[in-house]
C-alpha positions as CSV (number, residue, x, y, z in Angstrom):
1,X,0.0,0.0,0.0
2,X,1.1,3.4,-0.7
3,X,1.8,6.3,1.4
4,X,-1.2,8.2,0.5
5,X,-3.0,5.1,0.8
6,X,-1.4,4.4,4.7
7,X,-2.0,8.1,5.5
8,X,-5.4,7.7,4.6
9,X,-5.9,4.5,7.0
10,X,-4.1,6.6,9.8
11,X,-6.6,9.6,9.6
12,X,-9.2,7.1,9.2
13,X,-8.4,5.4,12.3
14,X,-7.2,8.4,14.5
15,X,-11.4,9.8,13.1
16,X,-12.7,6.0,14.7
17,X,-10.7,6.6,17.9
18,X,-11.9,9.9,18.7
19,X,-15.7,8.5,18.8
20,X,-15.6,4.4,19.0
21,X,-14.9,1.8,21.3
22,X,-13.8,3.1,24.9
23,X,-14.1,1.1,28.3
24,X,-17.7,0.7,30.2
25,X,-15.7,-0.8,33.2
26,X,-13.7,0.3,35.5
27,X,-10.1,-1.1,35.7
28,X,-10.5,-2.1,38.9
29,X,-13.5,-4.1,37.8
30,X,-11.1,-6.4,35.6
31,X,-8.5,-7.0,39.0
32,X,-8.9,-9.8,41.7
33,X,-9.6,-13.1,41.9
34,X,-12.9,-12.6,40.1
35,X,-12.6,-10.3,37.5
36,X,-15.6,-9.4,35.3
37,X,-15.1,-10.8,31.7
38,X,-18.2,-8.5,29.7
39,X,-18.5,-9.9,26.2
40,X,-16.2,-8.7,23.6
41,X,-16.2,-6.0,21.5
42,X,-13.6,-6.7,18.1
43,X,-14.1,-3.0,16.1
44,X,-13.0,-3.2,12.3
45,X,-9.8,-0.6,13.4
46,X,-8.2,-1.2,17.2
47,X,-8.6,0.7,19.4
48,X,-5.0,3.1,19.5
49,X,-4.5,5.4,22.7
50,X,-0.9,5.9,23.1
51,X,0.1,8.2,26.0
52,X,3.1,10.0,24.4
53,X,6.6,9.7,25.7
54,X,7.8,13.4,27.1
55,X,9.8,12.2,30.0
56,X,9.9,14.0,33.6
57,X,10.4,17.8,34.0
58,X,13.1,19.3,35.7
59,X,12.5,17.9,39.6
60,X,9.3,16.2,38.4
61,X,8.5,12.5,39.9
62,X,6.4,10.3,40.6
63,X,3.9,10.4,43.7
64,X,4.5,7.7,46.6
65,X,1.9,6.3,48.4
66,X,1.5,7.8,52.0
67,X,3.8,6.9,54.6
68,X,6.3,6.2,51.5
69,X,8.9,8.4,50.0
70,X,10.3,8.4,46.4
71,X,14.1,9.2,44.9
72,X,16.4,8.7,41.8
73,X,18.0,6.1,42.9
74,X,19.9,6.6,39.2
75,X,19.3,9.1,36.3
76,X,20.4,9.7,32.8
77,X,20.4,6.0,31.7
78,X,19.1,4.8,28.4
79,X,16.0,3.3,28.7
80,X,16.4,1.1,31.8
81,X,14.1,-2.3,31.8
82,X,15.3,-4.7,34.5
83,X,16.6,-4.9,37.5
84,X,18.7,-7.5,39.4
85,X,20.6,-6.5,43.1
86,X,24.0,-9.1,43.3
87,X,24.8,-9.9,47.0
88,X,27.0,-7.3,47.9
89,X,23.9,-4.8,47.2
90,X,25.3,-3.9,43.9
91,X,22.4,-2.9,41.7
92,X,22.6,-4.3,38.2
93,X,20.2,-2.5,35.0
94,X,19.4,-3.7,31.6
95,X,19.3,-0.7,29.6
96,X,17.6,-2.3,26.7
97,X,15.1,-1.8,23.6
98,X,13.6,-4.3,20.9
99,X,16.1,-6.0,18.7
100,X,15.3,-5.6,14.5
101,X,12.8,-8.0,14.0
102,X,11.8,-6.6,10.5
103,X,9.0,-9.4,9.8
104,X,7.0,-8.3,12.7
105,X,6.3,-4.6,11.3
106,X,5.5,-5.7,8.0
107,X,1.6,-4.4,6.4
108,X,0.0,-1.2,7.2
109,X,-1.0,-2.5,10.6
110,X,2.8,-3.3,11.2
111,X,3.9,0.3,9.7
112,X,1.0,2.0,12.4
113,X,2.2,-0.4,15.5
114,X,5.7,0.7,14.6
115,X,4.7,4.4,14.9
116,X,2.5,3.8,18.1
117,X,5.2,2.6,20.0
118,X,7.3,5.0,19.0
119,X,5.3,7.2,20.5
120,X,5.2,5.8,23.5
121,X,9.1,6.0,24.0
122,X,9.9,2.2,22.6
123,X,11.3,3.4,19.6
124,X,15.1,4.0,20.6
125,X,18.0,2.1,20.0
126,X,18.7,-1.0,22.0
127,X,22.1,0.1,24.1
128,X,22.5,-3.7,24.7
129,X,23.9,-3.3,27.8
130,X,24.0,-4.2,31.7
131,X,25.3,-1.0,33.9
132,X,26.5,-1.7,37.4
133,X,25.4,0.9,40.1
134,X,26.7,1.0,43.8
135,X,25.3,2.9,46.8
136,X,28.5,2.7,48.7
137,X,27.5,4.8,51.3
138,X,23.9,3.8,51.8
139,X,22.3,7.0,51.2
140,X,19.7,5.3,49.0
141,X,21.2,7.1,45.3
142,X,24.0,5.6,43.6
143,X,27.4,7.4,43.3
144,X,29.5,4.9,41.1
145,X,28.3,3.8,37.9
146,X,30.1,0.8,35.6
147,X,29.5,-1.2,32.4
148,X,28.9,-4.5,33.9
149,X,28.1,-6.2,30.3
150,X,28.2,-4.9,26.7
151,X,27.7,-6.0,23.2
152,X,24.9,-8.1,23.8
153,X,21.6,-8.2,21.8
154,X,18.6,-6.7,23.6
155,X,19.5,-8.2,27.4
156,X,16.5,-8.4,29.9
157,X,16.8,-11.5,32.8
158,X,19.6,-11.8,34.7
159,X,20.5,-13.8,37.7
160,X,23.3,-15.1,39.8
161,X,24.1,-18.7,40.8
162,X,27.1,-18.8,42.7
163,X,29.5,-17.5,40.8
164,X,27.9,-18.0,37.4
165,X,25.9,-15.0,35.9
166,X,23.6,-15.7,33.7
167,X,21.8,-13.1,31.3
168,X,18.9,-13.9,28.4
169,X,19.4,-12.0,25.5
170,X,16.7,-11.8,22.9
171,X,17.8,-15.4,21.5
172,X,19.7,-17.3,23.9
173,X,20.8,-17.4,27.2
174,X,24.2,-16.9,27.8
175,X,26.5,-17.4,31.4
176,X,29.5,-15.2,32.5
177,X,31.8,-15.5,35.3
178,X,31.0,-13.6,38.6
179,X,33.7,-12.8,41.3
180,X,32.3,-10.7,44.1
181,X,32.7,-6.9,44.0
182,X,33.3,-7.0,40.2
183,X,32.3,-3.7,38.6
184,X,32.7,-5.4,34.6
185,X,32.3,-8.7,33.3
186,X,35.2,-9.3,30.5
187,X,34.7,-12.3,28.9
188,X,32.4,-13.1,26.1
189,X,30.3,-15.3,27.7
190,X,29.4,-19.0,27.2
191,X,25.7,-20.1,25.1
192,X,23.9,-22.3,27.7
193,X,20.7,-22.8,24.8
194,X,19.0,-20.8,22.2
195,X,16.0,-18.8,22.4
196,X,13.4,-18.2,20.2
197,X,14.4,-15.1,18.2
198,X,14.5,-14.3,14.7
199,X,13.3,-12.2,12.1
200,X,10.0,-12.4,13.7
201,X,10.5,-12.1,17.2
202,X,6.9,-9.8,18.5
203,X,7.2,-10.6,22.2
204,X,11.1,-10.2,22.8
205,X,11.9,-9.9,26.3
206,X,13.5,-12.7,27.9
207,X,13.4,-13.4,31.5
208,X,15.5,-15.8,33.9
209,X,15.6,-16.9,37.4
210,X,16.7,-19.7,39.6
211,X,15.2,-22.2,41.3
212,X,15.9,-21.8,45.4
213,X,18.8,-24.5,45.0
214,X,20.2,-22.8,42.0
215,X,19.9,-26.3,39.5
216,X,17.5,-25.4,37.7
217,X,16.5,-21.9,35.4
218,X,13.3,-21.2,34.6
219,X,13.4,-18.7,31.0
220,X,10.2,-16.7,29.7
221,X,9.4,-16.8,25.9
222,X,6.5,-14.9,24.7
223,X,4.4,-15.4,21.9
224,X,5.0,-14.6,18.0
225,X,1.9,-12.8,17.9
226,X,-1.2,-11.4,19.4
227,X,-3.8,-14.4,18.9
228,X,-1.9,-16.5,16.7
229,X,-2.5,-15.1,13.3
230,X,0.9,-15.4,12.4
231,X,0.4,-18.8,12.3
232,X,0.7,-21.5,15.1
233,X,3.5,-23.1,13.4
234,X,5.8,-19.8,14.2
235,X,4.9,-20.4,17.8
236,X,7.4,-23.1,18.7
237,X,8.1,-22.8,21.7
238,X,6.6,-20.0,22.8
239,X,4.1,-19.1,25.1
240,X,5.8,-20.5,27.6
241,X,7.7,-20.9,30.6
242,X,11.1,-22.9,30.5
243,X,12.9,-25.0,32.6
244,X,16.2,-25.3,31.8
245,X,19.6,-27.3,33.4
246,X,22.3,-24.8,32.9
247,X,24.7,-27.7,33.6
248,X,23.9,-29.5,30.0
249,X,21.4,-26.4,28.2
250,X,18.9,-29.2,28.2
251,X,15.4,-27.8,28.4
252,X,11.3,-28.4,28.5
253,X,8.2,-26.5,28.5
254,X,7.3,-26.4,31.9
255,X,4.2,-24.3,31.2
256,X,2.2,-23.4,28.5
257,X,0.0,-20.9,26.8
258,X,1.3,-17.9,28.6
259,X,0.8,-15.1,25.9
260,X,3.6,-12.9,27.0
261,X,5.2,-14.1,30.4
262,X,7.7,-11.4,32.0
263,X,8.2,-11.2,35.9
264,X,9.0,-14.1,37.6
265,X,9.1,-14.8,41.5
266,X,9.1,-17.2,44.3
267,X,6.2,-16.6,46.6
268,X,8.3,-16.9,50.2
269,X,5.6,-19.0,52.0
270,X,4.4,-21.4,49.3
271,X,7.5,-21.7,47.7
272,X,5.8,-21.5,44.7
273,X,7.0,-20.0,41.6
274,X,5.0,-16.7,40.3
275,X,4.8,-15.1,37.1
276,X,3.4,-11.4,35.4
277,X,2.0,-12.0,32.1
278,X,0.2,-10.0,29.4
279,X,-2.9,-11.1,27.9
280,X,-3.8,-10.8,24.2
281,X,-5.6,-7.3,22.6
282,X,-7.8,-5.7,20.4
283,X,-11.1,-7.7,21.9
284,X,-12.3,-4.3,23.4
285,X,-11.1,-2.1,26.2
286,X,-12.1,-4.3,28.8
287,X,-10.7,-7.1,27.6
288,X,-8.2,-9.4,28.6
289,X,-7.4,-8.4,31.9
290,X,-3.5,-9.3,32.8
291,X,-2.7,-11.2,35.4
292,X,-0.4,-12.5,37.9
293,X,-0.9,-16.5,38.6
294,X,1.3,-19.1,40.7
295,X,2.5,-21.4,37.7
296,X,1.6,-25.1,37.7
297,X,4.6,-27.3,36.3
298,X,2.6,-28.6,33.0
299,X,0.0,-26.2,33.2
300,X,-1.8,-24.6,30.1
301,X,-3.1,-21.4,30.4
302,X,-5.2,-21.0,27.5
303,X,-3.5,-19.0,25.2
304,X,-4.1,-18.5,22.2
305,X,-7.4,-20.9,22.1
306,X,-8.9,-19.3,25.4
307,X,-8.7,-16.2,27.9
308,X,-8.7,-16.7,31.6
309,X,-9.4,-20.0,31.9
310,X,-11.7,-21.5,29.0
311,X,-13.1,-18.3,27.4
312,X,-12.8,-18.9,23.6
313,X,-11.0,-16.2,21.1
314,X,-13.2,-16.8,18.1
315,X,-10.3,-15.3,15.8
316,X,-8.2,-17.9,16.4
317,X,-8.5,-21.1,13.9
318,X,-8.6,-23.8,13.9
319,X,-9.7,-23.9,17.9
320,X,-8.7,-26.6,20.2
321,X,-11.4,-27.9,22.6
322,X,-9.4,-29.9,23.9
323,X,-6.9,-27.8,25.0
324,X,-9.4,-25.0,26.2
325,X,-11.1,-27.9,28.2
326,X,-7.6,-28.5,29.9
327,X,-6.9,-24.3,30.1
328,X,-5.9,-23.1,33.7
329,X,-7.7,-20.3,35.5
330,X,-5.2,-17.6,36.4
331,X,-4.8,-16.4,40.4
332,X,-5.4,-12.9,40.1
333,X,-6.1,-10.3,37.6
334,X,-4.7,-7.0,37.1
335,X,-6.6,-5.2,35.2
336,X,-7.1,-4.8,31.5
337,X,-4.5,-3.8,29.1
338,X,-1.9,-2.7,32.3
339,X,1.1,-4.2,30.7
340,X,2.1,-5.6,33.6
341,X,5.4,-6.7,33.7
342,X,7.4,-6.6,36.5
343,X,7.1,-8.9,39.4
344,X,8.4,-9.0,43.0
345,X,7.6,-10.4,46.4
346,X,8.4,-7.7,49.7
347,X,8.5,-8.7,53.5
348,X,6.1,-7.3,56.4
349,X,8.8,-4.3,57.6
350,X,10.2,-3.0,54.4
351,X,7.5,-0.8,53.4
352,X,5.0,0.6,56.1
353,X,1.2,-0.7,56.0
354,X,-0.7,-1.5,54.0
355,X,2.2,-3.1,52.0
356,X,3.4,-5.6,54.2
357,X,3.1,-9.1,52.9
358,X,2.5,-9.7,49.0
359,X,3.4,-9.0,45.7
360,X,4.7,-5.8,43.2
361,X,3.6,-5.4,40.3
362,X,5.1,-2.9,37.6
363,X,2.2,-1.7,35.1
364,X,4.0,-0.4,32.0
365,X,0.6,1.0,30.7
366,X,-1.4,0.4,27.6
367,X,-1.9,1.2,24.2
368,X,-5.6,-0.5,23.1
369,X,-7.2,0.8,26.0
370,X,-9.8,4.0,26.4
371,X,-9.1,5.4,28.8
372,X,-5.4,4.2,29.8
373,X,-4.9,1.8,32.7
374,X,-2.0,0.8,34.4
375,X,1.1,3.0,34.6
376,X,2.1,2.2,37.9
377,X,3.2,0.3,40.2
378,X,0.7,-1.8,42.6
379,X,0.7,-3.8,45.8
380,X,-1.5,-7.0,46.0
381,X,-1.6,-8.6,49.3
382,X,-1.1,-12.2,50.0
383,X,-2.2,-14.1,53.2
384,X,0.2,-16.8,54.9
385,X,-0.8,-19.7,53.0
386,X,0.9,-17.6,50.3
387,X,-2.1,-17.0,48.2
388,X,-3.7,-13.5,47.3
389,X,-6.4,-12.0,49.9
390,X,-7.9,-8.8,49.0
391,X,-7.4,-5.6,46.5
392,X,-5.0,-4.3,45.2
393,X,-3.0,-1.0,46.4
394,X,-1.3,1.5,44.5
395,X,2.6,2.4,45.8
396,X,3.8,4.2,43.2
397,X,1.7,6.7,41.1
398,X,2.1,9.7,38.8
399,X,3.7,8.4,35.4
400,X,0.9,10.5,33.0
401,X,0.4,14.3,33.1
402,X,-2.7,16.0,33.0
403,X,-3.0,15.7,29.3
404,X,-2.3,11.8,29.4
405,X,1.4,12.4,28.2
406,X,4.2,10.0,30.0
407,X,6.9,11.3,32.1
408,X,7.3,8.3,32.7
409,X,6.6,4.1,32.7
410,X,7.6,1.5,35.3
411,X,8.8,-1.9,33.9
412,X,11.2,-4.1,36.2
413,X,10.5,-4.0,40.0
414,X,13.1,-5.4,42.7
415,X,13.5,-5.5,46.3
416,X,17.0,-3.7,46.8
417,X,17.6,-5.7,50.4
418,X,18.6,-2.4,52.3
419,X,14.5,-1.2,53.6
420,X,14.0,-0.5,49.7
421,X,12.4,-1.0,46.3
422,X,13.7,-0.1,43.1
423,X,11.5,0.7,40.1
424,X,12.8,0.9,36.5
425,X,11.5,3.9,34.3
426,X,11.8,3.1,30.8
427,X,10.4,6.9,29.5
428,X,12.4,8.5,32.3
429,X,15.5,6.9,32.1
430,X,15.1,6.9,36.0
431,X,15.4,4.1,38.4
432,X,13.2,5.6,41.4
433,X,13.9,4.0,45.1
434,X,11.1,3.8,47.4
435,X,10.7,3.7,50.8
436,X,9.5,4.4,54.6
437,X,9.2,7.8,55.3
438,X,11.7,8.1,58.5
C-alpha cells in the first residue's frame, strides 16, 4: 500500500478513535480473583490510545503512596528495563530496547504499531547493555556507575548462581563468570541454549531466574503474535515458561500458553513460583485483563485458544477444545490492558502498611485501551498460606500528566535488600527508590 493510501488509513483510524470503542468498566472491575469478563467487543480498526513519551520535567517524579517516599535512585540512563541486586547490594540494569525483528512490522497494521510505540518512547536504539550501580555509602542514590556487560543483543533476565551470571538476551541465554565486587564482566560469555528469536521475534523480552537451590533456570518466551494469526507453526516454543539445566542447556516447556510471560518470583511462603503476564488485545477495552498466577509445572493457560481460563478467542482457527477444556484459571487479575510486567515479592517491615506481605507489580501502561490503565506500580496482598487475599494497592503513582502524556513508565520491579524498592523507568530513564518515610 502506498503512502497516500497508509496516510489515509491513519486519519481514518485516529477519526474511529476519537468517537468508538472506549471502556464501560472500571479497571479495577477487571483485577482480583474474580474479574468481570463482559463480552467482547472486536471493532473493524483497534482501538489506538498511546500516551506519548515526554519524560519528567526538571524535579518532576512520581507520587508515593503515604507513609512512603520516592528518589532517583539513578538518572540519565538509556532506557532502563530490569533490575537485578547481586549480593553485595550492587544494583545491576538492563538498559535495553527491541532488537530488529523486520517481519513483525510488516503491512499497514505493522507500519501503524511501529509508529505507536514509537510514540510511546519504545522506539530507541537498543544500548544492549547491563550498567553496574553501587550505593557505597547507603544513602539510597547511587554514586558509582560501571558497564557490567556490553555487546549483547537486547539483554533483559539476569541472575546469579554462585558465581555463574547468567543473562537472556533476545535469543539465547548466555553465562558469565561472577567474582564478588566486580564492577565489569570481561569475557564473552558461554551459550547455555538458544532462544526463540528471529526475524520475527513480537514478544522479545526474555526473563530468567533460579530455582531456590540454583539447579535449575526457569526462561520466559513470549508469543510470536497477538492471537496467533501469524500462524501457530511460528509459535514453537513459545508461550511458555522454561525449565532449563544450565549444567547440560537441556530444556522443557514447563508451562504453557502464557501469551507474553515477564516477571517471575518465588512466593516466600508457598515456595511456589510466580509469574506477570500479558494477555492478548484488540477484543475491546475491557478485555483481557492481565494477570499475575502461581505457575503449575505442565500447566496450560489457554493461550491463544482461550482467555482466563476457558473463554474462547473466536479469531483464532482452527480452535482446540481440547486444550481450552484443559486451560488453567489464572490467580489474580490486574486489570485490563496494564502491561504488567514486573514482578516481585516484599517482606512485612520494608515498606509501612498496607504493603506488608505480598506482591509488586510494575504496570508499564497500555496502548488498546480507552481510557489508559496501568502506569504504575501496585501492591496485592497475600495471606500466609501464600495465596492472594484482598485488592490491590497502588505504591507508586504519577507516570501521566494532566493531558495523558508519559513522564514516565515502570517496567522491572526489585526489592534492593537495604529497607528499599527499586523501580525501573523506561520513559524516564530513571530508576526511582522507594521507601518508609523516616
Amino acid at each position: 500500500m502506498n503512502r497516500p493510501c497508509m496516510a489515509l488509513m491513519v486519519a481514518l483510524t485516529a477519526s474511529l478513535g476519537g468517537c468508538g470503542e472506549t471502556a464501560s468498566l472500571d479497571v479495577s472491575d477487571g483485577m482480583g480473583a474474580s474479574p468481570r469478563l463482559p463480552e467482547p467487543n472486536k471493532t473493524l480498526i483497534p482501538t489506538v490510545n498511546v500516551a506519548p513519551a515526554i519524560g519528567w520535567p526538571a524535579g518532576g517524579k512520581p507520587k508515593a503512596a503515604s507513609g512512603t517516599q520516592v528518589v532517583a535512585f539513578a538518572d540519565q540512563l538509556d532506557h532502563p528495563r530490569w533490575l537485578y541486586v547481586l549480593p553485595n547490594g550492587d544494583v545491576l540494569v538492563a538498559e535495553t530496547n527491541a532488537p530488529a525483528k523486520p517481519d513483525d512490522g510488516k503491512g499497514l497494521r505493522g507500519w501503524m504499531m511501529k509508529k505507536a510505540m514509537a510514540k510511546a518512547g519504545a522506539g530507541v536504539p537498543s544500548a544492549n547493555r547491563i550498567t553496574l550501580l553501587r550505593d557505597a555509602d547507603h544513602d539510597g542514590v547511587a554514586e558509582v556507575r560501571s558497564t557490567f556487560i556490553e555487546g549483547l543483543n537486547s539483554p533483559f533476565g539476569m541472575v546469579l548462581v554462585g558465581k555463574d551470571f547468567y543473562v537472556a538476551d533476545t535469543d539465547q541465554l548466555l553465562r558469565f563468570h561472577y567474582e564478588p565486587g566486580a564492577m565489569q564482566l570481561r569475557d564473552q560469555g558461554t551459550k547455555v541454549v538458544d532462544l526463540p528469536g528471529g526475524r520475527l521475534n513480537h514478544h522479545w523480552t526474555k526473563n530468567v531466574i533460579a530455582s531456590p537451590d540454583g539447579k535449575k533456570l526457569y526462561v520466559t518466551v513470549g508469543s510470536n503474535s497477538n492471537a496467533g494469526e501469524n500462524g501457530l507453526d511460528k509459535e514453537q516454543g513459545r508461550a511458555a515458561i522454561w525449565e532449563v539445566d544450565p549444567a547440560s542447556g537441556q530444556h522443557r516447556l514447563f508451562a504453557t500458553g502464557l501469551r507474553n510471560p515477564n516477571g517471575l518470583a518465588w512466593e516466600p511462603r508457598s515456595g511456589a513460583l510466580w509469574t506477570a503476564v500479558n494477555e492478548r488485545d484488540e477484543i475491546g477495552s475491557d478485555l483481557v485483563p492481565d494477570y499475575i498466577t502461581s505457575v503449575r509445572d505442565g500447566g496450560f493457560y489457554g493461550w491463544p485458544y482461550s482467555y482466563y481460563g476457558q473463554h474462547v478467542d473466536v479469531r483464532v482457527e482452527p480452535q482446540d477444545p481440547q486444550k481450552v477444556a484443559q486451560a488453567l484459571v489464572p490467580d489474580y487479575a490486574v486489570g485490563p490492558h496494564t502491561a504488567s510486567l514486573g514482578l516481585t515479592f516484599t517482606e512485612p517491615g520494608v515498606l509501612p502498611a498496607p504493603f506488608g506481605q505480598g506482591a509488586l507489580v510494575g504496570q508499564h501502561g497500555s496502548w488498546n485501551r480507552q481510557p489508559h490503565s496501568g502506569y504504575k506500580v501496585i501492591f496485592v496482598p497475600f495471606d500466609a498460606a501464600g495465596k492472594p487475599s484482598g485488592k490491590a494497592v497502588d505504591l507508586l503513582t504519577g507516570f501521566l500528566d494532566g493531558n495523558g502524556k508519559a513522564m514516565g513508565r515502570p517496567v522491572g520491579v526489585v526489592n534492593d535488600e537495604r529497607g528499599g524498592v527499586l523501580v525501573a523507568d523506561d520513559v524516564g530513564n530513571v530508576i526511582w527508590r522507594v521507601s518508609k518515610v523516616r
